[in-house]
C-alpha positions as a Markdown table, in Angstrom:
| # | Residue | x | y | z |
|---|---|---|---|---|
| 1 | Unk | 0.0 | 0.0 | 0.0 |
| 2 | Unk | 2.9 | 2.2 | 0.5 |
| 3 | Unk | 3.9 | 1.6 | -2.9 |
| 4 | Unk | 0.5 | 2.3 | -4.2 |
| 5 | Unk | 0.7 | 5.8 | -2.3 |
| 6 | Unk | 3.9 | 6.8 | -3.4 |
| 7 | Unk | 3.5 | 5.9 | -6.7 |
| 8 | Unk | 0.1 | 7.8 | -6.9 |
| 9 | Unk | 1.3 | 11.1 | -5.1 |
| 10 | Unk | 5.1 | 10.9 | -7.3 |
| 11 | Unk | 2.7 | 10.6 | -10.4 |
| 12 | Unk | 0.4 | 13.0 | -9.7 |
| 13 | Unk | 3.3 | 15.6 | -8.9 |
| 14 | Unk | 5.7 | 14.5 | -12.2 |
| 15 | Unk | 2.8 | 15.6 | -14.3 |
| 16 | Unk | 2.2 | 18.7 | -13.2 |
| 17 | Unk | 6.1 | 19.2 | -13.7 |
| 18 | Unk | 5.8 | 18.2 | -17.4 |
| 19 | Unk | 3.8 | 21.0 | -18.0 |
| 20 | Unk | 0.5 | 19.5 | -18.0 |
| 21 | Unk | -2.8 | 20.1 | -16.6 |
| 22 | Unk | -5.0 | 19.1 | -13.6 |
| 23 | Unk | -6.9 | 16.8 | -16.1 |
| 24 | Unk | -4.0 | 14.5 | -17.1 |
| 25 | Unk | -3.6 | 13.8 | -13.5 |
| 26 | Unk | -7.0 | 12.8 | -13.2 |
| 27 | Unk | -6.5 | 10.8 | -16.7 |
| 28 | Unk | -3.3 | 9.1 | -15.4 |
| 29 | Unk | -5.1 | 7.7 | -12.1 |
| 30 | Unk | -9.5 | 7.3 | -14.2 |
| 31 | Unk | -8.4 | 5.9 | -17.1 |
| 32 | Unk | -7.0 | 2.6 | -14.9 |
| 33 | Unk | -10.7 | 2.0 | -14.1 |
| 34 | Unk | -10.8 | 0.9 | -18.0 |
| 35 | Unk | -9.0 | -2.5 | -17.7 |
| 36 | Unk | -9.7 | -3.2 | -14.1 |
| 37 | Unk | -13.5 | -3.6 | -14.9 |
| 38 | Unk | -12.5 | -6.4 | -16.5 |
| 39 | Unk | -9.7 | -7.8 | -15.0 |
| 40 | Unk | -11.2 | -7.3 | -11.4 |
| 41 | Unk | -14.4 | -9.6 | -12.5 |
| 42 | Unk | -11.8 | -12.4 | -13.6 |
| 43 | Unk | -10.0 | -11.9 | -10.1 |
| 44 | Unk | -13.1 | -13.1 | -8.2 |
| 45 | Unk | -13.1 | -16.0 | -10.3 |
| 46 | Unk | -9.2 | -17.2 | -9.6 |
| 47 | Unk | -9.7 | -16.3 | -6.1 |
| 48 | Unk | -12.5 | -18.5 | -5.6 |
| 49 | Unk | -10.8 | -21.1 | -7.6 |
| 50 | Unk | -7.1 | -20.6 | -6.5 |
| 51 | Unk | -7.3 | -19.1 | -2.9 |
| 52 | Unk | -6.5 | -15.7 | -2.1 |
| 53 | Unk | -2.9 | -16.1 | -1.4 |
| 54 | Unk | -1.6 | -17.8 | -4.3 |
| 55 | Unk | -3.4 | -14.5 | -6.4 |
| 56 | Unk | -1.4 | -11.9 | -3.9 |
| 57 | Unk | 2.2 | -13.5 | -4.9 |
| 58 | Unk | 1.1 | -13.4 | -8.5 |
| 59 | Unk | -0.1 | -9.5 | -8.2 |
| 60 | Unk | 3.1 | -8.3 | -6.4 |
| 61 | Unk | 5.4 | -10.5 | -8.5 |
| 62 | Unk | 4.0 | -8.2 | -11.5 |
| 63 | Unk | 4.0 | -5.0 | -9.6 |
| 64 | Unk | 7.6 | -5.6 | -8.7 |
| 65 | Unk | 8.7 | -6.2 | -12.6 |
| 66 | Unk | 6.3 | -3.0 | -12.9 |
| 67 | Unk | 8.4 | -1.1 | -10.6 |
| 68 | Unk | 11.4 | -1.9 | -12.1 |
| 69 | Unk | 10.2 | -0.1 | -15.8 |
| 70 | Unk | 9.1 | 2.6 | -14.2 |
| 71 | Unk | 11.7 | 3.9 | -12.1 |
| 72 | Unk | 14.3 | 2.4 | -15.4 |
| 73 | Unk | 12.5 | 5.5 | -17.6 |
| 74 | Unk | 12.4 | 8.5 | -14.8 |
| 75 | Unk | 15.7 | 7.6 | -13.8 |
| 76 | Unk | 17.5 | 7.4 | -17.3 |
| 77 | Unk | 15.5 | 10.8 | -17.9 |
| 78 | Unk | 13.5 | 9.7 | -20.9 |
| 79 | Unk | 10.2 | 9.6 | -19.3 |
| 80 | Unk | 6.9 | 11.1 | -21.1 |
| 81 | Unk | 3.2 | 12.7 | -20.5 |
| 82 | Unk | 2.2 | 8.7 | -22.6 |
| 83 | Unk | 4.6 | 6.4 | -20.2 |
| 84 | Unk | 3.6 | 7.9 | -17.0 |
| 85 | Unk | -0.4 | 7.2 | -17.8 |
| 86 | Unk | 0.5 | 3.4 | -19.5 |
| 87 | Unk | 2.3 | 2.7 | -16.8 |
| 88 | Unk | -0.7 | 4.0 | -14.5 |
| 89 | Unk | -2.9 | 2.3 | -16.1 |
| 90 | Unk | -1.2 | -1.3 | -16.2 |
| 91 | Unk | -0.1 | -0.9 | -12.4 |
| 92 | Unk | -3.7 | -0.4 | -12.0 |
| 93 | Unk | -4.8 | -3.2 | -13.5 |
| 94 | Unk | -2.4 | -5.7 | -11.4 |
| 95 | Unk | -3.9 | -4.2 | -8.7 |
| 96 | Unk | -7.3 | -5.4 | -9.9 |
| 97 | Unk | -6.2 | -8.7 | -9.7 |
| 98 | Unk | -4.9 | -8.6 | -5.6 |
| 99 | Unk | -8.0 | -6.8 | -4.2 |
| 100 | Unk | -10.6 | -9.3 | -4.2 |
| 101 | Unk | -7.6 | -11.8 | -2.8 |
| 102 | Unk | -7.1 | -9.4 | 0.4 |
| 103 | Unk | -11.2 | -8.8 | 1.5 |
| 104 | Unk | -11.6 | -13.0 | 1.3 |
| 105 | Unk | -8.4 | -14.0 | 3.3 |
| 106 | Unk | -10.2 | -11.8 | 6.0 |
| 107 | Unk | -12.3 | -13.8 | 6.0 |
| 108 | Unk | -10.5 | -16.8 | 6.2 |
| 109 | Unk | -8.3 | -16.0 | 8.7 |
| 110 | Unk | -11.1 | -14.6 | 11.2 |
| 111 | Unk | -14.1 | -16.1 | 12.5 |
| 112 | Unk | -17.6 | -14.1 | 11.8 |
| 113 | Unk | -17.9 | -12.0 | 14.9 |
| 114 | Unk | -14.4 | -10.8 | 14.8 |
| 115 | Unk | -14.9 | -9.5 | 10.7 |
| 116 | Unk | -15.6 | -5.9 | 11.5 |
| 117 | Unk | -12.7 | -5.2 | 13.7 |
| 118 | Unk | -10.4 | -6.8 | 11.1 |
| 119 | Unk | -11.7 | -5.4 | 8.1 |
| 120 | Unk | -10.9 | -1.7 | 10.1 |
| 121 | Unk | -7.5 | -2.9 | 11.5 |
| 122 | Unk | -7.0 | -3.8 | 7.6 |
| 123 | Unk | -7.9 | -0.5 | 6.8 |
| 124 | Unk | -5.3 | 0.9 | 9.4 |
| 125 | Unk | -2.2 | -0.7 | 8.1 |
| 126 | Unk | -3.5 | 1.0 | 5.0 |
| 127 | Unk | -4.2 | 4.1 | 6.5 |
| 128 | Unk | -0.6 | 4.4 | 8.3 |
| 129 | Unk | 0.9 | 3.9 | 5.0 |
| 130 | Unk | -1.2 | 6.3 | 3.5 |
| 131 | Unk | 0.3 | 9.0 | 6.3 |
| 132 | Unk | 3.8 | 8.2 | 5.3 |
| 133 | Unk | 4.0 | 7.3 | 2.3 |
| 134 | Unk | 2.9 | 10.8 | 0.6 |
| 135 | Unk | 4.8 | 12.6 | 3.1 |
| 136 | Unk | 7.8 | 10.5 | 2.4 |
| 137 | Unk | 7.4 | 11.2 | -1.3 |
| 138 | Unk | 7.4 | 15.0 | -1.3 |
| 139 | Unk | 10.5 | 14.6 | 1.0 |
| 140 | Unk | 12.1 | 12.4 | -1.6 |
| 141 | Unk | 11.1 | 14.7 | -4.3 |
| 142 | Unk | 12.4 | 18.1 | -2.4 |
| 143 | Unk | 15.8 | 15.9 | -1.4 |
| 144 | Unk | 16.8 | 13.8 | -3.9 |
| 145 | Unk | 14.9 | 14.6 | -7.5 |
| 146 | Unk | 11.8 | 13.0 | -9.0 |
| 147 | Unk | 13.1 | 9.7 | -10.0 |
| 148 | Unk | 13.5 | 8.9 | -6.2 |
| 149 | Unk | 10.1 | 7.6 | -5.3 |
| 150 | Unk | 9.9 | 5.6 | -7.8 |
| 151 | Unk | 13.2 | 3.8 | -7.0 |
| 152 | Unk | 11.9 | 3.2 | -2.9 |
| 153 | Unk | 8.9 | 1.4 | -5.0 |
| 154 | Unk | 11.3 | -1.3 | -6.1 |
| 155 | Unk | 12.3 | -2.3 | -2.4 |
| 156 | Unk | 8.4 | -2.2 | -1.1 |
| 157 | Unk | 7.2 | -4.2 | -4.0 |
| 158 | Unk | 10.1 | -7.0 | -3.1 |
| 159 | Unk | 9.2 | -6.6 | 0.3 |
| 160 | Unk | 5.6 | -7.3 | 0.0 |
| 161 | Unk | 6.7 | -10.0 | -2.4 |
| 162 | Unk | 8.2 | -11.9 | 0.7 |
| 163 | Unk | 5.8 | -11.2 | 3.4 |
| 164 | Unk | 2.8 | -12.1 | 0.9 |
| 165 | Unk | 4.4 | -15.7 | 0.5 |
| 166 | Unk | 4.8 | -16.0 | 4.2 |
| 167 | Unk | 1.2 | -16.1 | 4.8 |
| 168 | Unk | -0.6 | -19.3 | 6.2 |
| 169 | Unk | -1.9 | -21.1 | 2.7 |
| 170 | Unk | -5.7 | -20.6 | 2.2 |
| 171 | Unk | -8.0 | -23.0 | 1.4 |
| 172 | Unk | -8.6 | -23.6 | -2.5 |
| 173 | Unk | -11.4 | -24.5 | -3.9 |
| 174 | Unk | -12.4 | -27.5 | -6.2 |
| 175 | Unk | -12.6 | -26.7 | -9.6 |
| 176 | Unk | -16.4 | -26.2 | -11.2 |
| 177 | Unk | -16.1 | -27.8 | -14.2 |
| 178 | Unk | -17.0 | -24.5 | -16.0 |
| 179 | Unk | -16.1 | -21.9 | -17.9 |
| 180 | Unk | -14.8 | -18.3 | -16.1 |
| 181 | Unk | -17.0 | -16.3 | -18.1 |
| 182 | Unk | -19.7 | -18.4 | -16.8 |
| 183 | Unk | -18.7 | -18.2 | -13.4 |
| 184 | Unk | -18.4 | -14.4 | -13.8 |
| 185 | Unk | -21.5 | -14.6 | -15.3 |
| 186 | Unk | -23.3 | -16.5 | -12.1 |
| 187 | Unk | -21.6 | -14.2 | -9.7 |
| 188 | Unk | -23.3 | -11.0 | -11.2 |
| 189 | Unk | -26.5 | -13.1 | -11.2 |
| 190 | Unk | -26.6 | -13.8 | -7.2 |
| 191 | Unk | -25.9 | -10.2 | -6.6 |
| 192 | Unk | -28.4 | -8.7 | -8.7 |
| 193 | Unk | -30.9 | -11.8 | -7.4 |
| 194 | Unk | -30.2 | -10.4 | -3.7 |
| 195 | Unk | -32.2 | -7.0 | -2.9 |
| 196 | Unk | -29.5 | -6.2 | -0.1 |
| 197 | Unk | -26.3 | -7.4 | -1.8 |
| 198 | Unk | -27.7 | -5.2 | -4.7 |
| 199 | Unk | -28.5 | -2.3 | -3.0 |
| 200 | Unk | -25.2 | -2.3 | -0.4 |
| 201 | Unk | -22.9 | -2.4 | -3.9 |
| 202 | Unk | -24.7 | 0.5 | -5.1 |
| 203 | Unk | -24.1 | 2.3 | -2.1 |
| 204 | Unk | -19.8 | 0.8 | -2.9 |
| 205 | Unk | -20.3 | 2.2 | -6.3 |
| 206 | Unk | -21.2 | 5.8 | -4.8 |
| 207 | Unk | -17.7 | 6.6 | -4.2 |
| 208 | Unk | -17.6 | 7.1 | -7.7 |
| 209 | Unk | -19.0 | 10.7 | -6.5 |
| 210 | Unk | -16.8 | 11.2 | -3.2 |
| 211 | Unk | -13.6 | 10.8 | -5.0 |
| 212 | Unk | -13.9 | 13.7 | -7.2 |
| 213 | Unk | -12.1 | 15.4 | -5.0 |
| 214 | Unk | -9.1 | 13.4 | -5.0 |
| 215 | Unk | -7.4 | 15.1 | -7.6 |
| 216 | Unk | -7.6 | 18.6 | -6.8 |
| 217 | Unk | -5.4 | 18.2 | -3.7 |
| 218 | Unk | -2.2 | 18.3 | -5.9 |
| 219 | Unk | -3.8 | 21.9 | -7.7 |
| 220 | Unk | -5.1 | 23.8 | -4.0 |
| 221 | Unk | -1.7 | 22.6 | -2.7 |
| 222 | Unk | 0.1 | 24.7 | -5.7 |
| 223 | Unk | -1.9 | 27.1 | -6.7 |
| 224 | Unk | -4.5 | 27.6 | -3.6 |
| 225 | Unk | -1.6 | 27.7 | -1.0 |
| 226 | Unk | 1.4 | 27.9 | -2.6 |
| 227 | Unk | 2.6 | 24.4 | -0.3 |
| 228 | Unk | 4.6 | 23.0 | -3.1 |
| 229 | Unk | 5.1 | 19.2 | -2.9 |
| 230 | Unk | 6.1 | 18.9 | 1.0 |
| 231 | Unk | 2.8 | 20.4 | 1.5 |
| 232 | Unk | 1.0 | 17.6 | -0.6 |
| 233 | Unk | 2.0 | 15.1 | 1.0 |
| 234 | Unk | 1.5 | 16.9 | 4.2 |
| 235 | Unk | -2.3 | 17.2 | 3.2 |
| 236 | Unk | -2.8 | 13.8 | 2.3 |
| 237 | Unk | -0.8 | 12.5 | 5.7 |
| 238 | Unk | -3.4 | 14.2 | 7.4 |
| 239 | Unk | -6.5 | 12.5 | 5.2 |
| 240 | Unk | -4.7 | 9.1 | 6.0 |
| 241 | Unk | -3.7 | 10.1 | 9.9 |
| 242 | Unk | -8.0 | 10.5 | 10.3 |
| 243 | Unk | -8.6 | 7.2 | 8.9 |
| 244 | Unk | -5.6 | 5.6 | 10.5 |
| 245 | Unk | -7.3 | 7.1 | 14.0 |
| 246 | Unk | -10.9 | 6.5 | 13.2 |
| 247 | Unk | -10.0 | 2.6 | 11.7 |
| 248 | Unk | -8.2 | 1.8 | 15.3 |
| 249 | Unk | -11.5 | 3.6 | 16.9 |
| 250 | Unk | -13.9 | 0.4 | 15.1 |
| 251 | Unk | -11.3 | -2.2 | 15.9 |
| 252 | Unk | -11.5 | -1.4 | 19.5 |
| 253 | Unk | -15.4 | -1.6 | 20.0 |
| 254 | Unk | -17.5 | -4.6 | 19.6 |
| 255 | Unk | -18.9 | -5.1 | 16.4 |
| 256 | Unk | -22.0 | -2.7 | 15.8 |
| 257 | Unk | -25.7 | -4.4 | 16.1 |
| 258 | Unk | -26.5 | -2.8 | 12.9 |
| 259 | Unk | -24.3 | -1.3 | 10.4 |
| 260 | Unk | -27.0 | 0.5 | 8.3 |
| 261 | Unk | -26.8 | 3.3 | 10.7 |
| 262 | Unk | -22.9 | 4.4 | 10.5 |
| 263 | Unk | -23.1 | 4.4 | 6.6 |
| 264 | Unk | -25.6 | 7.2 | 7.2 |
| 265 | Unk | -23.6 | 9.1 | 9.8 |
| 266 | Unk | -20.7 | 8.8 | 7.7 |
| 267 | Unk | -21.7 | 9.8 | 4.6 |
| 268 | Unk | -23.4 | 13.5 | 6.8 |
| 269 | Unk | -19.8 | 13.7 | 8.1 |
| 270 | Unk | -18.0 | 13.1 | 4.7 |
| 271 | Unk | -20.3 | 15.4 | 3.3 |
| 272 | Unk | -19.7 | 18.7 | 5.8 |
| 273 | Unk | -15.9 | 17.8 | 5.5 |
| 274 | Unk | -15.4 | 17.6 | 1.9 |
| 275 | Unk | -17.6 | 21.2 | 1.4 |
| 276 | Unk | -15.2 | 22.8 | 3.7 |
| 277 | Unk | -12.2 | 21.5 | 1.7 |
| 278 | Unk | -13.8 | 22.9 | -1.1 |
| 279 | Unk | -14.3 | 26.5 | 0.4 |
| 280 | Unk | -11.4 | 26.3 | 2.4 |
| 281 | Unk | -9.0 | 29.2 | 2.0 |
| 282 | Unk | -7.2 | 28.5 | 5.2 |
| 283 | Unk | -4.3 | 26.1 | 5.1 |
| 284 | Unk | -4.9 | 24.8 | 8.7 |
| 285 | Unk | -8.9 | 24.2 | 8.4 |
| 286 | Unk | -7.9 | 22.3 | 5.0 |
| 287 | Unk | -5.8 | 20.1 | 6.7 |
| 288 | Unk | -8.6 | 19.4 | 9.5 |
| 289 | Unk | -11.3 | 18.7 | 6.7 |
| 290 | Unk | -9.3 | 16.3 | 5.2 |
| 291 | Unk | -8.8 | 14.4 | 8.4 |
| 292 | Unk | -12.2 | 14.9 | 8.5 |
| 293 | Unk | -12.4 | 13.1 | 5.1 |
| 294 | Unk | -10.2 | 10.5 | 6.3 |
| 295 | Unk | -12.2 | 9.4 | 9.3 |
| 296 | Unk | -15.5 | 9.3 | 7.4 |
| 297 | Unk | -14.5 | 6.7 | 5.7 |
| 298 | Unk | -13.5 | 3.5 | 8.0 |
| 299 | Unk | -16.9 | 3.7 | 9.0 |
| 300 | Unk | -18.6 | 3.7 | 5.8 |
| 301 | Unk | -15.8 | 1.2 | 4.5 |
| 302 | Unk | -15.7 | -1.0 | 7.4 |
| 303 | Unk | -20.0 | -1.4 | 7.5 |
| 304 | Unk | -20.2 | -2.1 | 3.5 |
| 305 | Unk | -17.5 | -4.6 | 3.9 |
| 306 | Unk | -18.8 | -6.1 | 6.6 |
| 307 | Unk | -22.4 | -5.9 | 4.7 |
| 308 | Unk | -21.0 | -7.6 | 1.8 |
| 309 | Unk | -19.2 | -11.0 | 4.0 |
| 310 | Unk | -21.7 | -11.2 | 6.1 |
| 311 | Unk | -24.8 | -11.6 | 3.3 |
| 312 | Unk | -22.8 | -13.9 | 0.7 |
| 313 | Unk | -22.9 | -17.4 | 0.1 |
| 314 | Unk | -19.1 | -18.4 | 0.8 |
| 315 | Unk | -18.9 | -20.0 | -2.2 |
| 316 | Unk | -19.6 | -17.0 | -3.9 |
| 317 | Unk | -17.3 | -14.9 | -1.9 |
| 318 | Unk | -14.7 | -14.1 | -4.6 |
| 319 | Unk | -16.7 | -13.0 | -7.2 |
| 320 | Unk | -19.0 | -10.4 | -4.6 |
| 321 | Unk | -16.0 | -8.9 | -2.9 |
| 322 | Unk | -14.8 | -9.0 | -7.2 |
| 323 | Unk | -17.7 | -6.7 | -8.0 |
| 324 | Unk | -16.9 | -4.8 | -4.6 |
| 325 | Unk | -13.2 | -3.6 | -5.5 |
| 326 | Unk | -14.7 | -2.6 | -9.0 |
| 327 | Unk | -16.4 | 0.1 | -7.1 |
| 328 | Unk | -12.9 | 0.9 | -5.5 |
| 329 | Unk | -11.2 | 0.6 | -8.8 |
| 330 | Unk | -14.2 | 2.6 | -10.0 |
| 331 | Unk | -12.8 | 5.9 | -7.6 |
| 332 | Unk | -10.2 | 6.5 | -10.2 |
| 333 | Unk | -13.0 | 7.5 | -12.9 |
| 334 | Unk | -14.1 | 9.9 | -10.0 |
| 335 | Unk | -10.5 | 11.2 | -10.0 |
| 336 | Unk | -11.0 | 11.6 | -14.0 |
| 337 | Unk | -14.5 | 13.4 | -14.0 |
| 338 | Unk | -13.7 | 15.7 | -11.1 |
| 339 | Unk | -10.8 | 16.8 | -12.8 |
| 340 | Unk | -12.4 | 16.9 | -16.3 |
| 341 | Unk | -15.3 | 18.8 | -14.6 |
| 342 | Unk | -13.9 | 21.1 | -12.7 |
| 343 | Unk | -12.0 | 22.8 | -15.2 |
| 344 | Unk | -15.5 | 23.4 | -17.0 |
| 345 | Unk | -17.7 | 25.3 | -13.7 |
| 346 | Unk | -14.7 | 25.5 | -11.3 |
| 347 | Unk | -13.2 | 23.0 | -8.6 |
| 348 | Unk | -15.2 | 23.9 | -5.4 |
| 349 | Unk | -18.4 | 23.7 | -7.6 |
| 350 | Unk | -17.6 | 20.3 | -8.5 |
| 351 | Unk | -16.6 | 19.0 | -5.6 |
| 352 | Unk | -19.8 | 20.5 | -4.1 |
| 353 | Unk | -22.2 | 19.3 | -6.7 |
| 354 | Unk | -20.8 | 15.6 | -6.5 |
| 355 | Unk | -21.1 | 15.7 | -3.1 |
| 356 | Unk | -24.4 | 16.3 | -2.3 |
| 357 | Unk | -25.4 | 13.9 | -4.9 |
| 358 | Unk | -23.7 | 11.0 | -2.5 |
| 359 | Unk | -25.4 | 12.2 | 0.3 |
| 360 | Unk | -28.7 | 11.7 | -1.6 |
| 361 | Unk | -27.6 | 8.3 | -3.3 |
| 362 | Unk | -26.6 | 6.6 | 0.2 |
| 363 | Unk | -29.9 | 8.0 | 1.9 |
| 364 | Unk | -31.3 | 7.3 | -0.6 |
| 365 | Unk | -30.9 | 3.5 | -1.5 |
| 366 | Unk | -31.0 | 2.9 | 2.5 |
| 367 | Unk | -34.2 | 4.6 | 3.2 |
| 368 | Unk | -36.3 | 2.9 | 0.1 |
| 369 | Unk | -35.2 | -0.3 | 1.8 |
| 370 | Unk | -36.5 | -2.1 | 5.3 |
| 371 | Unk | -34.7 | -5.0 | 4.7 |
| 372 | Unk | -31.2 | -3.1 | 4.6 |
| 373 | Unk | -32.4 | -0.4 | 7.0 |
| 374 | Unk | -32.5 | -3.2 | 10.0 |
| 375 | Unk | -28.9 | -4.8 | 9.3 |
């Protein structure tokens, strides 16, 4: 995850440095969503037919070789507008292929009533990562030039690659008989059969709208406040340091009766939080709206997850939490439209616009819905 953070804030900052505009960093990070639809579907499948840790080594085995090419063209000085988005894009993909592999081994390495305190301390180690990780990036940048992240990616890649093969081996299933296609096929079938499942992956897909924000962090840290790249990775330490400290708050309760209920409360908290960002012309009350931000979303996370394990038929496990990291996959065509669109009425418009239309989706598609109103 550190890689993934490192990569995506050295990125997001080499662009702008080429001379090109907020909507290329949206591009670089929306247009992943592209292959991942697909590749993320066919995940579920190997997952359920594989196990989820024999999919992990595969994944970081491929990031690692990924990491290699990319920090081989920044370094040598070569490096394009076209590499940096392929490069985006394919590293993306591979990504597709671990997610589904992580949400099932949580659930094969905990038992039920344990599920929502590991699927937040889950969330922490990302959310710890996601404090240092930016923060170590613009002080790579400012100290030692722009190839420099992408050079620390090689060593976390191989590290992952080791720790990843030192998990306990989980259980693999017996092969169907059938095609993937048809598998993939069946998956979407049970989902779209079950009222809840249906309506909880709606609610996944939402974010689709909250992340529209994402990239005009890298333009109000330039151009709003004049922070430069130590204070973009400041502002998205402090985004991760409130979901680091609200993730460690749900791993320490007992698991909630319901978890209807905090999807609601977060999505009101998300929503006050990411209005101030947008009107935000103080560099402090930005940094408190984005840890604002960051705590919003364990709890909304942490519910839908929990939702999602709780409601599915294990054998179908792969392919639903498949469909689910589409909708996280899916927050990178958020990144694309809210850059796209806020060039056309203006950033704080956007973000406000998009906003409120989350609020009124979640609400929404709980309200209309008894059955997922008392879960």
């Amino acid at each position: 995850m550190m890689g993934v953070e490192l990569r995506i804030m050295a990125q997001s900052w080499l662009i702008l440095e080429l001379g090109a505009s907020q909507i290329w960093v949206g591009a670089a990070t929306g247009l992943c969503v592209v292959p991942a639809l697909a590749i993320g579907l066919f995940a579920g499948v190997m997952v359920d037919r594989l196990g989820g840790r024999s999919v992990l080594i595969f994944e970081r085995l491929l990031l690692l070789l990924l990491a290699v090419v990319t920090a081989a063209v920044v370094v040598a000085g070569v490096v394009n507008l076209w590499q940096i988005v392929v490069l985006s894009i394919v590293s993306s993909a591979v990504l597709a292929i671990g997610m589904p592999a992580g949400q099932t081994l949580v659930m094969h390495y905990l038992p039920k009533e344990s599920l929502q305190a590991g699927n937040s301390l889950n969330m922490v180690g990302a959310s710890l990562v996601r404090a240092v990780g930016p923060l170590a990036g613009g002080f790579l940048i400012a100290g030692f030039g722009l190839g420099s992240p992408f050079l620390a990616l090689i060593g976390l890649y191989a590290l992952s690659v080791y720790f990843t093969y030192r998990l306990p081996r989980s259980e693999r299933s017996k092969p169907s008989g059938t095609s993937a296609l048809r598998e993939i096929s069946d998956g979407l079938k049970y989902i779209k059969s079950n009222p809840v499942l249906f309506r909880v992956m709606l609610i996944a897909f939402s974010v689709i709208l909250s992340a529209a924000m994402v990239p005009i962090i890298p333009v109000y840290a330039r151009d709003r406040f004049d922070v430069g790249e130590t204070g973009f990775g400041i502002m998205l330490a402090a985004w991760a340091v409130g979901q680091g400290a609200s993730a460690l708050w749900i791993a320490s309760k007992k698991p909630w009766e319901r978890n209807a209920p905090p999807i609601l409360i977060s999505t009101v908290l998300f929503v006050v939080a990411d209005i101030t960002f947008a009107l935000s012309t103080n560099f402090p009350l930005t940094l408190a709206s984005l840890a604002l931000v960051g705590a919003a979303i364990p709890v909304w996370a942490s519910s839908t997850i929990t939702l999602l394990q709780t409601q599915s038929d294990p054998k179908m496990i792969g392919r639903v939490m498949s469909v689910f990291t589409l909708s996280l996959q899916s927050m990178m065509l958020g990144w694309f439209l809210g850059a796209w669109i806020g060039t056309i009425i203006g950033n704080a418009q956007m973000i406000i616009i998009g906003t409120l239309i989350y609020l009124v989706v979640n609400f929404g598609l709980i309200f209309s819905s008894r059955d997922l109103r008392r879960l």
